[in-house]
C-alpha positions in Angstrom: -0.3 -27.2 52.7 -2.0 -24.8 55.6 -3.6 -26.4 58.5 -5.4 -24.5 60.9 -5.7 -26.0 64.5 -8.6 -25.0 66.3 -7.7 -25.1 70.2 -4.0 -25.1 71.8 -4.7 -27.8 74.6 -2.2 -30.6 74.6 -3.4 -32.4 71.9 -3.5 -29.2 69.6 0.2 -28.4 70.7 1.1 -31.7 70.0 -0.3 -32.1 66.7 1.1 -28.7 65.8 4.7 -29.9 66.6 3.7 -33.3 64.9 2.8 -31.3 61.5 5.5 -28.7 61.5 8.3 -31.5 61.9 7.0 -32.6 58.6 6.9 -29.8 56.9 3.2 -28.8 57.0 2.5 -24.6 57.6 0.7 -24.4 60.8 -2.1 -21.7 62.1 -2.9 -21.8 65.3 -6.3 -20.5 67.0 -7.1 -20.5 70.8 -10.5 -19.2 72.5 -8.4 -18.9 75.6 -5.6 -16.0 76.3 -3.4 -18.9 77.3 -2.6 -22.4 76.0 -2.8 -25.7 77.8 -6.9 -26.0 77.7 -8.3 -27.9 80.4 -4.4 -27.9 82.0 -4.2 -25.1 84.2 -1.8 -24.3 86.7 -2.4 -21.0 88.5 0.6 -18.9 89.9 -1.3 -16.6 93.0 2.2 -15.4 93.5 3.8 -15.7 97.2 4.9 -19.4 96.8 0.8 -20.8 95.8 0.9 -22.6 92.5 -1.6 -25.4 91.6 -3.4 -27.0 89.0 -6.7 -25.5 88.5 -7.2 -28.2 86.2 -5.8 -31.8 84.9 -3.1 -33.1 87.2 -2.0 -36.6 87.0 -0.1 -38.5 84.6 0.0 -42.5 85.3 3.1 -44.6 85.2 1.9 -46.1 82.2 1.4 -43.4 79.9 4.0 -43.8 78.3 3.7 -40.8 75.5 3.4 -38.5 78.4 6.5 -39.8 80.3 8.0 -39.4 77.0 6.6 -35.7 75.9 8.0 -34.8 79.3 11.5 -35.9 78.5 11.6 -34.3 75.2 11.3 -31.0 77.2 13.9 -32.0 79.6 11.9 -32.7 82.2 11.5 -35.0 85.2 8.0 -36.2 86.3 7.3 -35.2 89.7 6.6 -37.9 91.7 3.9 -38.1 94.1 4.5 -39.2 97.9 3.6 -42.0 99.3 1.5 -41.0 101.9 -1.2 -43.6 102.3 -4.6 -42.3 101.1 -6.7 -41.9 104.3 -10.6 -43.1 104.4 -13.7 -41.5 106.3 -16.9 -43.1 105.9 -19.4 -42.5 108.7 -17.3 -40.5 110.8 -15.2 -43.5 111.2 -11.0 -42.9 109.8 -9.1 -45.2 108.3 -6.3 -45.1 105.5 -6.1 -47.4 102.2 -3.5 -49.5 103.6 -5.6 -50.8 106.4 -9.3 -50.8 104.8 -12.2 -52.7 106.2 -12.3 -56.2 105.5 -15.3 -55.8 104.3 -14.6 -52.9 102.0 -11.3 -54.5 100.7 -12.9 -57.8 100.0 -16.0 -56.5 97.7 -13.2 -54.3 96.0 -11.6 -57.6 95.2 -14.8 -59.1 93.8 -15.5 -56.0 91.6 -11.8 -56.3 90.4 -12.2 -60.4 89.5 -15.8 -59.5 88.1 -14.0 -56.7 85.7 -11.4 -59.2 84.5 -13.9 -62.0 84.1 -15.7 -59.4 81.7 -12.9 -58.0 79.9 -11.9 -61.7 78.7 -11.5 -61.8 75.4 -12.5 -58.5 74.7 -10.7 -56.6 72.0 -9.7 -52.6 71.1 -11.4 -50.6 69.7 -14.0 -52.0 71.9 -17.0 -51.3 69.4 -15.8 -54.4 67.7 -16.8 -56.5 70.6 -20.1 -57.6 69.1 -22.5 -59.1 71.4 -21.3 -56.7 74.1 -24.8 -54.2 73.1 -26.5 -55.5 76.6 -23.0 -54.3 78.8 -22.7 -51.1 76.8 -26.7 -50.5 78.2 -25.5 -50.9 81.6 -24.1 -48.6 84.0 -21.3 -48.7 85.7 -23.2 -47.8 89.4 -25.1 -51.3 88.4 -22.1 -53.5 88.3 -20.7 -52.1 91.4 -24.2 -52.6 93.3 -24.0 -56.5 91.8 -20.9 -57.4 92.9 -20.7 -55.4 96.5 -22.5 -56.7 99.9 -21.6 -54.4 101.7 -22.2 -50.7 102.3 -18.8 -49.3 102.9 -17.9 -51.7 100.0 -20.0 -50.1 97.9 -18.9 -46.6 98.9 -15.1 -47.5 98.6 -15.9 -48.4 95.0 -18.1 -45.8 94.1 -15.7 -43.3 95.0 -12.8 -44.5 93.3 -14.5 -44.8 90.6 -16.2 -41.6 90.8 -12.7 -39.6 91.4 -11.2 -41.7 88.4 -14.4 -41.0 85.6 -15.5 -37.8 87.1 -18.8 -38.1 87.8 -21.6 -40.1 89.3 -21.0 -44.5 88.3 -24.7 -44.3 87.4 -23.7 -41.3 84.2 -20.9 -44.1 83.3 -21.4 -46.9 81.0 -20.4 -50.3 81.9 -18.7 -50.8 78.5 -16.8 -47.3 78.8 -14.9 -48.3 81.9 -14.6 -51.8 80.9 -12.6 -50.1 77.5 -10.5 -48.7 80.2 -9.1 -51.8 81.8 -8.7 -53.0 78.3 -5.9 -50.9 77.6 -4.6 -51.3 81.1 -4.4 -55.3 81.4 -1.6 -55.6 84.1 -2.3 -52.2 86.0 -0.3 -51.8 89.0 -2.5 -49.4 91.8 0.5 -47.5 92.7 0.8 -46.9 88.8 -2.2 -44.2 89.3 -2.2 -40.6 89.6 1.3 -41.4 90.6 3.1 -38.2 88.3 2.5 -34.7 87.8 4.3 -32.1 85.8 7.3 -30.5 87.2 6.8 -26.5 88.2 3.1 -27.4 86.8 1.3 -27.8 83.5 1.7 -24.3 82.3 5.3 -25.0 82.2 5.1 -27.7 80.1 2.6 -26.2 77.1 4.4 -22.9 77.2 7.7 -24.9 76.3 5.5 -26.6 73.6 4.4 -23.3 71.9 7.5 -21.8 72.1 9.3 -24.8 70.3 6.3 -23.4 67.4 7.1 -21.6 64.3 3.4 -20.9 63.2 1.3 -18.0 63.8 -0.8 -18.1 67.1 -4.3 -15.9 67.3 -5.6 -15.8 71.5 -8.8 -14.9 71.9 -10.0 -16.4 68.5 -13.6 -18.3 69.2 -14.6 -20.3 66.3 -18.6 -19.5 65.3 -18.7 -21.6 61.5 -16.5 -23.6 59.3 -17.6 -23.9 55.8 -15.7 -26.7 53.4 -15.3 -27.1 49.8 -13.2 -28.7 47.3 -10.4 -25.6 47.1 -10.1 -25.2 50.9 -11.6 -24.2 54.4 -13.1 -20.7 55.6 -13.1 -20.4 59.4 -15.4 -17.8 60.9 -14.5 -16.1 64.1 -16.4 -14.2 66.6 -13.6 -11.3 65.3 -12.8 -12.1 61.9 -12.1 -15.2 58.9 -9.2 -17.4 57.9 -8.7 -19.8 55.4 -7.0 -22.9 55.3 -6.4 -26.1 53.5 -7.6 -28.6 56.0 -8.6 -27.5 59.7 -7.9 -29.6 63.1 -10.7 -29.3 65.5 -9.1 -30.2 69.0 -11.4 -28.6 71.3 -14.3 -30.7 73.6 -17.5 -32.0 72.3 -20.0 -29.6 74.3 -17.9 -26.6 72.1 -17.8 -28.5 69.4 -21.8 -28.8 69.3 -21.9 -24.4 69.2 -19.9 -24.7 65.6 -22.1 -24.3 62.5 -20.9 -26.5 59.8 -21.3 -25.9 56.3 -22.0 -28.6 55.0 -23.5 -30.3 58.1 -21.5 -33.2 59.5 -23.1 -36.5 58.8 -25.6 -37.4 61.3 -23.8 -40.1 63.0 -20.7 -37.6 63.6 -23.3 -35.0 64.9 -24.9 -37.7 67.1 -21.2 -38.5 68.7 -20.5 -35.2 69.4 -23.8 -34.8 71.7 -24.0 -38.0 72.9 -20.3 -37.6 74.3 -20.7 -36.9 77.8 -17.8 -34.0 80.1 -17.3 -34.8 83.7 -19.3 -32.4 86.2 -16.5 -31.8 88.2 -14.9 -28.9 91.0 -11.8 -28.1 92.2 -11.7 -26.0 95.4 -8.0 -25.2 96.7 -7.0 -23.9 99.9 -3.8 -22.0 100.8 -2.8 -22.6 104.1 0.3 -20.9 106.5 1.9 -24.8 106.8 0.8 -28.1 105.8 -0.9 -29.0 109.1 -2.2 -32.2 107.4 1.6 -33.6 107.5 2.1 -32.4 111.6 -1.3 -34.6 111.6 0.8 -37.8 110.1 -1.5 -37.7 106.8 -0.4 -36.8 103.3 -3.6 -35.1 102.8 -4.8 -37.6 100.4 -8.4 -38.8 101.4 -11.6 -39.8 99.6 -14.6 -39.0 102.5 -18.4 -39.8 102.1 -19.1 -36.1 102.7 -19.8 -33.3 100.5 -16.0 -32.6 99.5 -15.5 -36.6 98.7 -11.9 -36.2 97.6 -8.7 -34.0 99.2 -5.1 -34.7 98.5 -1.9 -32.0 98.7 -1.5 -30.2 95.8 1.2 -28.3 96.6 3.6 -27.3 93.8 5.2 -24.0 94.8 6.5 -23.1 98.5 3.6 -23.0 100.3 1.1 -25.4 101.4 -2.4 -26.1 99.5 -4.9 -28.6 100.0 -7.1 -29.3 96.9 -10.8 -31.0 97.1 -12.4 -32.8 94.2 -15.6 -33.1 93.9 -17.4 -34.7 91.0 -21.1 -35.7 90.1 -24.3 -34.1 91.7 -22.7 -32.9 94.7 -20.6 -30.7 91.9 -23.8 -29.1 91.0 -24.8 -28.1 94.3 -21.4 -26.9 95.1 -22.1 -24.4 91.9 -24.7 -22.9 93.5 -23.6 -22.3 96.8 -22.2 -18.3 97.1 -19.6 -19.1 98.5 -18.2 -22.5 97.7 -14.6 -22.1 99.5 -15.9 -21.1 102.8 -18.4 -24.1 102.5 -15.8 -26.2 101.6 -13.6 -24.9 104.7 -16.2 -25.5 106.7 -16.7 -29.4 105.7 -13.1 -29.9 105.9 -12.7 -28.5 109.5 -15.1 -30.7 111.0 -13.2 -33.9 110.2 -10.0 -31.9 110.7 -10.3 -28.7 113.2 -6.4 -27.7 112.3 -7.6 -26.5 109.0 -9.0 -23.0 110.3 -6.6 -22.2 112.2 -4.1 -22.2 109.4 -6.0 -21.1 106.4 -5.2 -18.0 104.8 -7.3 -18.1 101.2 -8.7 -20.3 98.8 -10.1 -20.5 95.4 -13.2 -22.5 92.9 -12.4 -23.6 89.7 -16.0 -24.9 87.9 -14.8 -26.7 85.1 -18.7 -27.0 84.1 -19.3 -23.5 84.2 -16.3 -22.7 81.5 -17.2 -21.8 78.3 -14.0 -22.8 76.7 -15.1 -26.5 77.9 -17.9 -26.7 79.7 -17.5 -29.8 81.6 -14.4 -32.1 82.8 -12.2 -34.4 80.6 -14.9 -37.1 78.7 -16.6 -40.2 80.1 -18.7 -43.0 78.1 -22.6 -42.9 79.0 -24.5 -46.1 78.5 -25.0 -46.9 75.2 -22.2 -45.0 73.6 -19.4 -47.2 73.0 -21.2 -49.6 70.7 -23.6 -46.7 69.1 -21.6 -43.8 68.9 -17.7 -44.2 69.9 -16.9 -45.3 66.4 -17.6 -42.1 64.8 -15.9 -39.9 67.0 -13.1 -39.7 65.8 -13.1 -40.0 61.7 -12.8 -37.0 59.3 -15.2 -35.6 57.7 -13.9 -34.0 54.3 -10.9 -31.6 55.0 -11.6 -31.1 58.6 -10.4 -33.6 61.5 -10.7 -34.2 64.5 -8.1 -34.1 67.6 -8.8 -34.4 71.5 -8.7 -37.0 74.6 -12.6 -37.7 73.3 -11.7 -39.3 70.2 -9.2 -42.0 72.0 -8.9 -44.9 73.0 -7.3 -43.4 76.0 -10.2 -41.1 76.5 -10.1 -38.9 79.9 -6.4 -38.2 80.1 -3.4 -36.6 78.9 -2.2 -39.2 77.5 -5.2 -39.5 75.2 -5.2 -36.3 74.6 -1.6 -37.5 73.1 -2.4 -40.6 71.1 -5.1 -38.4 69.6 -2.6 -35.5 68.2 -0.6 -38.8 66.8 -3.7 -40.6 64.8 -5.4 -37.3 63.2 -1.6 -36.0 62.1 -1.3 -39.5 60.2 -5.0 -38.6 58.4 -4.0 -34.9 58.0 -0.8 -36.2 55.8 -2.5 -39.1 54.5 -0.6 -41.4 56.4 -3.7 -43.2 58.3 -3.5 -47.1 57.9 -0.3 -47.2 56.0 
């Protein structure tokens, strides 16, 4: 048997090894000249290397703790700098919050476990949830908040976790999310990243690879039948037996199928909504932030909203995120890292004096994704997340969208596992 994997993220690298260990031929196509996907660690040469893209692995994702040994490699361990807080030109760090702030995040967390009671995964089986799934997630916050740094606090967690504006996430969505993570431990968060960087890490997995690998190769049309699968390229065809689609609902909605996927399927696919989400990253002559006592780690109620040190070479860079509908206006701005520079310098004047360059990584703007990892809109889970994920005929379907775990690497993961196990025949057994 010939499978053909459409995209050489993580979950198409993983899936690839998954299917070669048992014996399956493997074709590999990538629209990008690289692998990794929407994992992107830039070398800028003279020490600078960051991720341009994903970054942070939990404590309990366990199947990427476990990729990263199989590569004999150590996760990277963030610092524990405590996060520092600006709201109103007023500073503070996580570890001494507002009263006010900390106790409306407490309420938010005891509302989240009241609703998550007796819930169960997949969470589309949770019938009589259809009135939370029309909620947003901006909604529950506003309910159980009474104050207005409370609210903020929440809203940007929330908003740096999802990747975009609480009001684009559905209330069900990130309720499915503490389902899966019952007993979560805050310091289990962001609390990893890859050792020398992602890059590292996927060019280890393709190198482990004994199929053939085509860069470059953007899919246009897949036609099925009963003998096999044509695939046709903006530079050429291949044929298969049965084809792994791993690459991100937006590009998914470009491909023509022939036949066309069942209406359900094709109402998934554009119903599935990508994070509108920035990075800007700044290079700068020393890590000032740390001369400041701060780790660089802050979430602010200005136009940059998040900062933390992302510093994985020699030299020192400071990375903003910024998610939502400030991530729009940030896209048209000519010059977004001097604008950033500028916003960062009046809470912290050290920053011009040591910057030497930066760079703007528009996640929204890149064809090969065009948006961020996925979030759940209202309505989704209990319309559409159920037919995500299934086959349809001899092609399948791979990516952190069509998990459970959806928005992370480790999704990304669990998905390479559940569509091998279809690809063989294995699923259910």
């Amino acid at each position: 048997m010939k499978v053909a994997i459409i995209g050489l993220g993580f979950s198409g690298l993983r899936a690839a090894a998954l299917l070669e260990s048992s014996g399956v031929q493997v074709d590999m196509y990538e629209a990008r000249g690289r692998p990794g996907g929407r994992m992107h660690c830039i070398d800028e040469g003279d020490g600078v290397l960051y991720e341009a893209g994903g970054e942070w692995i939990d404590s309990e994702q366990h199947r990427c703790m476990a990729l990263l040994r199989e590569h004999k490699l150590e996760p990277d361990h963030r610092g524990h700098w405590p996060q520092k807080l600006v709201f109103k030109g007023k500073h503070t760090n996580e570890h001494l919050i507002w009263n006010d702030a900390l106790e409306d995040d407490l309420r938010v967390e005891a509302a989240a476990r009241e609703s998550c009671r007796g819930m169960k995964n997949p969470p589309w089986e949770n019938s009589g949830c259809e009135e939370l799934d029309q909620r947003s997630l901006d909604g529950f916050l506003r309910e159980h908040t009474s104050s207005e740094r409370g609210l903020w606090w929440v809203t940007a967690k929330n908003r740096s976790e999802k990747g975009d504006d609480p009001d684009r996430i559905g209330l069900m969505g990130w309720l499915a999310g503490a389902i899966n993570r019952p007993d979560r431990d805050n310091d289990a968060v962001n609390a990893h990243r890859i050792p020398g960087g992602s890059r590292q890490l996927s060019e280890r997995m393709l190198g482990r690879l004994k199929g053939s690998v085509q860069f470059g190769a953007v899919l246009s049309r897949i036609r099925q039948n009963g003998d096999g699968v044509k695939l046709v390229f903006e530079d050429g065809n291949a044929e298969a037996d049965k084809v792994l689609l791993t690459i991100p609902p937006r590009c998914l909605e470009r491909i023509v199928f022939e036949p066309a996927l069942h209406v359900a399927k094709r109402c998934a696919i554009e119903a599935c909504e990508s994070g509108r989400a920035i990075k800007i990253s700044w290079h700068f002559s020393s890590p000032w932030w740390r001369e400041e006592d701060w780790g660089g780690s802050m979430l602010s109620d200005t136009s940059i909203q998040q900062t933390w040190d992302s510093s994985m070479g020699e030299a020192a860079v400071l990375t903003a995120y910024v998610c939502g509908e400030q991530a729009l206006k940030w896209g048209g701005l000519g010059d977004p890292v001097s604008a950033g520079l500028y916003e960062l310098q009046q809470l912290f004047p050290a920053a011009r004096q040591h910057y030497v360059r930066g760079w703007y990584h528009d996640w929204q703007r890149d064809p090969y994704s065009r948006g961020a990892f996925s979030h759940l809109a209202p309505g989704y889970v209990m319309e559409h997340m159920r037919h995500m994920a299934p086959a349809e005929g001899r092609i399948f379907f791979a990516g952190e969208h069509t998990s459970v775990w959806g928005g992370s690497l480790e999704g990304a993961l669990e998905s390479a596992e559940r569509s091998v196990r279809e690809v063989l025949g294995l699923a259910g057994k």
